[in-house]
Every structure is written in structure tokens, then in C-alpha cells.
C-alpha positions in Angstrom: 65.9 54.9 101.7 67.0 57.9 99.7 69.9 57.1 97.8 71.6 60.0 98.2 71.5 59.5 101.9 72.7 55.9 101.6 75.7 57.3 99.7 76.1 59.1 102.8 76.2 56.5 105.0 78.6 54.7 103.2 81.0 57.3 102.6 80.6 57.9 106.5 81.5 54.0 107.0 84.2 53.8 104.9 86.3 57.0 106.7 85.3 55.6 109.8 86.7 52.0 108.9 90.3 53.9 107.1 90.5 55.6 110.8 93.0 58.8 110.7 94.9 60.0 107.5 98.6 59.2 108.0 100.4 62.2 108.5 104.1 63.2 109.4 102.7 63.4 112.9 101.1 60.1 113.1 104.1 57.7 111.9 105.8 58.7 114.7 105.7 55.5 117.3 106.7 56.3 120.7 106.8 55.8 124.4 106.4 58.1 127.0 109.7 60.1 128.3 108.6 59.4 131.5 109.1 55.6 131.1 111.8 56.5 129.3 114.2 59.1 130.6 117.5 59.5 129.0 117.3 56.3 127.1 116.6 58.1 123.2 119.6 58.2 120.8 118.8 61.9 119.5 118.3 62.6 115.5 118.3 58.8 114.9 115.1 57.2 113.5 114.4 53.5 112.7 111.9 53.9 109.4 109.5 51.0 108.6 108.2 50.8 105.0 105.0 49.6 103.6 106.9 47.0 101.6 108.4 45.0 104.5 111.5 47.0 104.6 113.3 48.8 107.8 115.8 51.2 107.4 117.9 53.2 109.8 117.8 57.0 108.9 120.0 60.1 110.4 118.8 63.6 110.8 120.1 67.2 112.4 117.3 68.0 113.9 113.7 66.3 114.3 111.9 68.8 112.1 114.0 69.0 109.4 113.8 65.0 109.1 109.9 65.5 109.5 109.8 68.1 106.7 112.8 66.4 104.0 112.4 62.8 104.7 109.1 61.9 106.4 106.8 64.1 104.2 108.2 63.5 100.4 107.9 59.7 101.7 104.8 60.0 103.4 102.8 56.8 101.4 105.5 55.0 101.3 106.3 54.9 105.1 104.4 52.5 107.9 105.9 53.5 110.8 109.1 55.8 112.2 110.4 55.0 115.5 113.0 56.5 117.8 116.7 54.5 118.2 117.1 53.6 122.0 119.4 52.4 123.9 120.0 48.0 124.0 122.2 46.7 126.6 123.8 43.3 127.3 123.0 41.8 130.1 125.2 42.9 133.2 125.3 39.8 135.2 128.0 38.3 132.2 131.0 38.0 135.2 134.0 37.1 134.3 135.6 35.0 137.6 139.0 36.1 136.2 138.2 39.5 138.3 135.0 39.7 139.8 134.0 42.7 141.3 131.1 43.0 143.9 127.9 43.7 142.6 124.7 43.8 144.1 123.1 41.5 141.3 126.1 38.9 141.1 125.9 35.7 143.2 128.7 34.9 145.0 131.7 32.6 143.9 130.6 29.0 143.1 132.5 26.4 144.0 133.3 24.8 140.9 137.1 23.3 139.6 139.4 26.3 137.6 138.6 26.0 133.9 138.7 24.0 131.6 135.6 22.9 132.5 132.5 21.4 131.0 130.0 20.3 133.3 127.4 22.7 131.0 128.3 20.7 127.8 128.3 17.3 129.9 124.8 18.5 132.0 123.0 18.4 128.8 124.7 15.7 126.9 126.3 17.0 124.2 128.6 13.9 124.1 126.2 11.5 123.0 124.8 13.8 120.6 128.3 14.1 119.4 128.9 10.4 119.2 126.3 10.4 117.0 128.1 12.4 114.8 125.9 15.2 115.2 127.5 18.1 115.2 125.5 20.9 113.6 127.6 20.8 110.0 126.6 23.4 108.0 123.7 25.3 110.2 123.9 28.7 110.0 123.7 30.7 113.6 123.5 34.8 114.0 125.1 36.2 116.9 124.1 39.6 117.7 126.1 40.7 120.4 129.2 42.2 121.2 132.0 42.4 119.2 133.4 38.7 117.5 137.1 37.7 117.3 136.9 35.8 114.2 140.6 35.2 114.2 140.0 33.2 117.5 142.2 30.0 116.8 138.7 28.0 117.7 136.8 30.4 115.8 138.1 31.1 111.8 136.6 27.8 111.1 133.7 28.2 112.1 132.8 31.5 110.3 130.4 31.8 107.5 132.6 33.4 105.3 130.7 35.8 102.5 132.7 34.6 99.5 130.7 36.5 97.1 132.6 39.6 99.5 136.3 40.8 98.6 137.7 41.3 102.2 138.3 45.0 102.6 138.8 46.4 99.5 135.9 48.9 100.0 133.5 47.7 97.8 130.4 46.2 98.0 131.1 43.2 95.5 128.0 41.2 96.1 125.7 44.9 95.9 123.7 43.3 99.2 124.0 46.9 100.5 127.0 46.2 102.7 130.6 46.6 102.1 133.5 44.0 102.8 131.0 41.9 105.2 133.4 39.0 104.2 133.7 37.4 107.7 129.8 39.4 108.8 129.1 42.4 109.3 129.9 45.0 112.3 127.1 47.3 113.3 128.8 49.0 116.0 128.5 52.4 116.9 131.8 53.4 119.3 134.7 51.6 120.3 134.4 47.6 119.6 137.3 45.6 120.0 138.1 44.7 123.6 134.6 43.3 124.9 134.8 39.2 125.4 131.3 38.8 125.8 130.2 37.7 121.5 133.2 35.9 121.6 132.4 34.1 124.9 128.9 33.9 123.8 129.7 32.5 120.1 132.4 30.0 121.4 129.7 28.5 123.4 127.9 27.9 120.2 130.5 26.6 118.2 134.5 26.8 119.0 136.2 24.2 117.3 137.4 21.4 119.9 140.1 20.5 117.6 142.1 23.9 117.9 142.1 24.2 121.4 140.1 23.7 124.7 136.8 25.0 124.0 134.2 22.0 122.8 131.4 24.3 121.2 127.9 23.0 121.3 127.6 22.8 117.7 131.4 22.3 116.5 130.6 22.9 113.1 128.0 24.9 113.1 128.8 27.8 111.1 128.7 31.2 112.7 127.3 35.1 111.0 128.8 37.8 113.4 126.8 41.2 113.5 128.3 42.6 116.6 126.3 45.8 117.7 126.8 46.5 121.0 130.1 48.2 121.9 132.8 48.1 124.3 130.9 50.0 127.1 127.8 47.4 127.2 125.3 49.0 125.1 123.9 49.4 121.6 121.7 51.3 119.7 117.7 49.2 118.9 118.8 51.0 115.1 122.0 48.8 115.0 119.9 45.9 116.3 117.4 46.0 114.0 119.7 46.6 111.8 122.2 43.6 112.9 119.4 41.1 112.8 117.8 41.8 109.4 121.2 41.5 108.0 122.0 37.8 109.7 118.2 36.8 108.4 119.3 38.1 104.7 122.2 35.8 105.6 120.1 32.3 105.4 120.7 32.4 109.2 118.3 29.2 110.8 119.0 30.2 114.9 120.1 33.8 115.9 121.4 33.7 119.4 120.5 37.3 121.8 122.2 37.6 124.9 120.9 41.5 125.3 118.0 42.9 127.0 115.9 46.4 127.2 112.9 48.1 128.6 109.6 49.3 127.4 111.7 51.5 125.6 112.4 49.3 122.9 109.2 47.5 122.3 107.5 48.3 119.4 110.1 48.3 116.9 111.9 45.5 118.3 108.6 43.9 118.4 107.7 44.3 114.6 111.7 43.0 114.2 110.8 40.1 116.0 107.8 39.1 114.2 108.7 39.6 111.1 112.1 37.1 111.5 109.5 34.5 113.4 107.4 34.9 110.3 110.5 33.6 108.6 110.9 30.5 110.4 113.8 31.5 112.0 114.5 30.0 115.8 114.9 33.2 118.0 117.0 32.4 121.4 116.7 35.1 124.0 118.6 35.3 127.6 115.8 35.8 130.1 117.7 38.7 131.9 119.9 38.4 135.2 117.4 40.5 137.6 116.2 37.5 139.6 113.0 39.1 138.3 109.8 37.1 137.4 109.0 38.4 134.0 105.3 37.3 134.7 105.5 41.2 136.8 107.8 43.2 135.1 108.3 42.4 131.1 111.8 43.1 129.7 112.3 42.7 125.8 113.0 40.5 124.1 113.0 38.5 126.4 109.0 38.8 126.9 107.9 39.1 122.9 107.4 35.1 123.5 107.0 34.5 119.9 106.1 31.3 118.3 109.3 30.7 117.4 111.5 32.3 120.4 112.4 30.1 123.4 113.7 32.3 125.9 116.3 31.1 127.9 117.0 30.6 132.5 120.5 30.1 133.4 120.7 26.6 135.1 124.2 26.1 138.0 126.1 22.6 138.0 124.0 21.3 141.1 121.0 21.7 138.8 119.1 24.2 140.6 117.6 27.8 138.6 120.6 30.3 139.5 119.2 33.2 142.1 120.1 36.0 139.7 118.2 34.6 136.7 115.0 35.9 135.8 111.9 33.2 135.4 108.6 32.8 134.3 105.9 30.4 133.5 104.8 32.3 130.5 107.5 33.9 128.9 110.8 31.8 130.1 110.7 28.4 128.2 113.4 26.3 129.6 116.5 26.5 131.7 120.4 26.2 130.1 124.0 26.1 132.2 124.9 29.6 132.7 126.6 29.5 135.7 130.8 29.7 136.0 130.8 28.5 132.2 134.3 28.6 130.6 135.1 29.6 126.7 137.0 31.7 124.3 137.3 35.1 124.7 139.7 37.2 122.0 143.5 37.4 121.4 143.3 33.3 121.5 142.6 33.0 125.4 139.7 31.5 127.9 137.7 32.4 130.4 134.6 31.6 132.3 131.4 34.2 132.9 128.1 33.9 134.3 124.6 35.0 133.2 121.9 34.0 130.9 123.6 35.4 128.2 126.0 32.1 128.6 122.5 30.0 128.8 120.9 31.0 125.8 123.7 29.8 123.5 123.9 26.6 124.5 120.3 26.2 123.6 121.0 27.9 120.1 124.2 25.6 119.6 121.4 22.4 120.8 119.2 23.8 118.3 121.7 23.8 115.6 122.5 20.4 116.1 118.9 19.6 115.9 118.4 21.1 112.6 121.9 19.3 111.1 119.9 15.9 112.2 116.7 16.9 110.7 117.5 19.9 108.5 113.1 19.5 107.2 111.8 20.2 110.7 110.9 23.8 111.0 111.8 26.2 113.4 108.4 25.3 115.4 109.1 21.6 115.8 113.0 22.2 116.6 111.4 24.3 119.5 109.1 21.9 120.7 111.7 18.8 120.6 113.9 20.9 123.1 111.1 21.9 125.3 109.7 18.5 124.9 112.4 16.4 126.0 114.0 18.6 129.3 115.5 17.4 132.5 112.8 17.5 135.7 114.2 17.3 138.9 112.1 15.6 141.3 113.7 17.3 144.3 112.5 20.9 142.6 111.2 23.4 140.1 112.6 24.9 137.1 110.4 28.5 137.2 109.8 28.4 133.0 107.2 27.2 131.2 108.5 23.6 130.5 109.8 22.9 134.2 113.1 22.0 133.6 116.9 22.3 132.0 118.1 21.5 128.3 118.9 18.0 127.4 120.0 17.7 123.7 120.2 13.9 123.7 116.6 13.6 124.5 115.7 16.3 122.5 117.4 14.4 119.5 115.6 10.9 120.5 112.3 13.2 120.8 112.8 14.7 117.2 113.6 10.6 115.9 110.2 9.6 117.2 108.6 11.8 115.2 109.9 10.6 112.1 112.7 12.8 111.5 
């Protein structure tokens, strides 16, 4: 062959293998408007970098960000997606004033709080007897905003020492000021909404201050609240908020939150780059009564090695209506029916939802890890999918069949030499 013509062909090969130049236009990652309408946070722009990085980026306008950011950055930029809209999930009830709703079940008939038939269902006290408590495993709640002056909860925050509580300055130069007791991420109004607390107390209130027992009751707890007092958030602050509980040392980060197609991609790369990390990612299933195997929602539906998405179980053991199932992408079943906690200004209450589901499997998990603090995120997954409760009389809808035990789970993790 003539060699100039082989040159050719090469050079041919090689542009077609490199595919398109990146350009301003081609960064740009996003989903149709008409999937989804009204959902973009305008002149907001979540930046992935080539080096692993994400930042979140403001602009007046899209072409001015395009032409002054995006262009003199061009190489050094992977992907650029638009912020969206993250919401909790809307079945979280409080049965101090229930209001109808056309996804809330009706009342069940359960004893006024304090109760604990979640924390006795899956056997926390023998776990506890064990004097397994989760001592020292750090857990990321991204959620709603945190009262960390809970009487159950100042204990049980992983306090930033390195951090001078709000003097303004970013002491320990990790690119956020006064995160002493974490790190608020909150765009709006956020300091009436129970639902972190609730979630967090779940994880880990301190029995010995009050009438909470937490799952793990001393684990230790990184706040990044982003969702505010109305129910939503913005996928920026998320990112955001998770990133920052990862830089943390966090080993579990608990998400009782949902979205859409909407907020895939970026969430996605998010996702996988924390599961890379060998962090254990817990993720509500959703409160539709939706099977995920026909319409996805996110994150619930990433299913990453190291997620376990999480059913809400109810105290007669049965899959509650309103909780969304699957046998691919939901991984076990959790209480999350009438389940009491903290909520702020040092009071109790009890909600409903897969929001309260998924952190009793983080709290599990962090007792897990406290027993057998060399098992990685992968094998702390497997003990607790491993080791469920199947009731004979019917079928959990996830992927393992059944609820959380963490007593088996811990018996499962000892036979395996940990």
C-alpha cells in the first residue's frame, strides 16, 4: 500500500475513534424540556471537571456563562449540567396532623408513641446487648434541615474541630466556612422542617437523653441539610451536600429524597463516583406504590454496587401499599410505617414513608461496620441482604424477599470471619 495513503487511513481512524471535538455546545448534558417542564433552576450549572472534581457555578444569563466560564475552561471541563429540582419524599406524614392525601394510607392502628416496634422488628436489642452500637461510624444525612441542638442529638454530631464555630472563617481551608457541627447547603428558608431530624434520630438519637433509642446510638452523625422548608432542593446543593459528607470520612450516607429523569445524569456520575469510594449509599424507594421495574425514579433506581435501596415495611410485617417495590432495583424492606422520633425544639413525633425505612437500614449498617469496621461497604451490603426476615405467609416485592434483621445480619457478618 502507498504510504502516504496508509497515513491517511490512520489519521482517518484516529478522528473517527476521538469522535466530536468538545465544544461550549457539547458539554452541555441535558434532558428534554418536554420530560422536564418547569423543573430547571435557571442560570445554575453543576460543572464536572476532568480531574474528578464537581463544582456548582452561577451565571446571569446562559450565554454569558457559555462565553466567560465554559470557553476559557473548555479542556479543563468534562461535563456541565443544568441544577434541577430534588424533592423529599411526600408520603413523610406526621400522625400529629394528618391531612388527606390521595397517596397516604389511612391511620394505622398502632399504640400513641413512644413506640418501637421498628427498632424491636429487626432486633436492635440483641445487637445492642452485644454492645454493638455503632461507636464511632461516621453517617451523612442529606436531607432536610438537622437540629443539632436536639437534646438526643449534640452527642451524636461529628463535630469539625479543626472548624472555629461561626467566626467566619474557614479555619481548616476545606473550602467551607464555620461547618463545625456540618455543613448547610440550603437554598431558602431552613429551620422548621422535622423531616432530617426525624430521619437522623432514627439513625442515632441518644437513648440516654430522652425517649428516642436510635439504631446506632453512637454512631456519629455529618448533617448537610439541602432541602428546604418547602420540600425541595436544588440536584446543585445535592451534589454539592454529598461530596462534602464523602470529604468528611462519611462510611453510610442516608437519602430519604427522590427525583425524575430530570436529575439523572449528574446525580448518576455523583453516585458512582462515592460507590467508587466504598461508601454504602441508602436510598428510600419512593412512596408512589409504584414498581420501579416500570417507571425509574432516582436515586432510587441508580442500583449501584454499593446502594441498597430501601421498602417501607408496617408492624404486621406486610410491604406498606404506598411504598414503591421492585425486584431489581428495591433491595430489602425496613419499618417505615407510624415510626416515632425526634423532631426539633427537643420534641417527638411519628411519620410514615420510606424516608423513615431507609435509616434504619443506614443506622443497621453502621452498627455492622462498628463490629467489623475491615468489611467493605460490599460485604456490609450483602450481610444485610443476606440475613432478612421471609414471611412464609407472603412476599416482600424487592430483590432479597424480605425485611431487615440486624441480629442476623451481625451473626451472618461472624460467619464470615469478621
Amino acid at each position: 500500500m502507498d504510504v502516504k495513503y496508509a497515513f491517511l487511513i490512520l489519521g482517518f481512524l484516529f478522528l473517527s475513534a476521538c469522535g466530536q471535538p468538545k465544544t461550549t455546545a457539547t458539554v452541555f448534558k441535558e434532558t428534554a424540556a418536554s420530560e422536564c417542564p418547569g423543573a430547571t433552576r435557571d442560570n445554575r450549572y453543576i460543572v464536572e471537571w476532568e480531574n474528578g472534581e464537581t463544582t456548582v457555578e452561577n451565571a446571569s444569563n446562559r450565554e454569558s456563562f457559555k462565553n466567560e466560564f465554559v470557553a476559557p475552561h473548555l479542556d479543563e471541563i468534562r461535563s456541565i449540567y443544568p441544577d434541577r429540582q430534588v424533592k423529599l419524599m411526600e408520603n413523610s406524614t406526621s400522625f400529629g396532623s394528618v391531612s388527606p392525601s390521595a397517596s397516604a394510607p389511612s391511620m394505622p392502628t398502632i399504640p400513641p408513641p413512644p413506640n418501637y416496634w421498628g427498632q424491636n422488628m429487626i432486633q436492635s436489642e440483641a445487637v445492642w446487648a452485644q454492645n454493638v452500637l455503632g461507636e464511632g461510624v461516621l453517617v451523612g444525612v442529606v436531607d432536610s434541615f438537622i437540629d443539632v441542638e436536639h437534646v438526643q442529638l449534640k452527642s451524636r454530631i461529628a463535630y469539625n474541630t479543626k472548624e472555629i464555630p461561626n467566626n467566619g472563617i474557614d479555619d481548616d481551608e476545606n473550602g467551607f466556612v464555620d461547618d463545625y457541627a456540618g455543613m448547610s447547603f440550603v437554598t431558602g428558608r431552613a429551620k422548621t422542617s422535622p423531616h432530617g431530624t426525624h430521619v437522623t434520630g432514627i439513625i442515632a438519637a441518644d437513648p440516654s437523653m430522652g425517649n428516642m433509642k436510635g439504631t446506632a446510638p453512637k454512631a456519629l452523625i455529618i448533617p448537610a441539610p439541602f432541602i428546604s422548608d418547602d420540600g425541595s432542593g436544588s440536584l446543585a446543593d445535592a451534589v454539592t451536600a454529598l461530596n462534602y459528607v464523602a470529604s468528611r470520612g462519611a462510611k453510610v450516607i442516608n437519602a430519604s429524597w427522590g427525583g425524575s429523569a430530570c436529575v439523572v445524569e449528574a446525580l448518576k456520575s455523583t453516585f458512582e463516583k462515592l460507590n467508587s469510594q466504598g461508601i454504602l449509599l441508602v436510598v428510600a424507594a419512593g412512596n408512589d406504590g409504584s414498581d420501579l421495574d416500570q417507571r425509574a425514579d432516582f436515586p432510587a433506581s441508580f442500583n449501584m454496587p454499593n446502594q441498597i435501596t430501601v421498602a417501607a415495611s408496617t408492624a404486621t410485617d406486610y410491604m406498606a401499599s404506598w411504598s414503591n417495590s421492585s425486584f431489581n432495583y428495591v433491595h430489602l424492606a425496613a419499618p417505615g410505617d407510624y415510626i416515632y422520633s425526634i423532631i426539633p425544639g427537643n420534641t417527638y413525633d411519628s411519620f410514615q414513608g420510606t424516608s423513615m425505612a431507609a435509616p434504619f437500614v443506614s443506622g443497621a449498617a453502621a452498627l455492622l461496620i462498628s463490629a467489623a469496621p475491615t468489611a467493605s461497604a460490599a460485604q456490609i451490603k450483602e450481610a444485610l441482604l443476606k440475613s432478612v426476615d421471609i414471611t412464609p405467609q407472603h412476599e416482600f416485592r424487592v430483590s432479597s424477599h424480605g425485611r431487615l434483621n440486624v441480629k442476623k445480619a451481625l451473626d451472618y457478618l461472624r460467619t464470615k470471619g469478621f
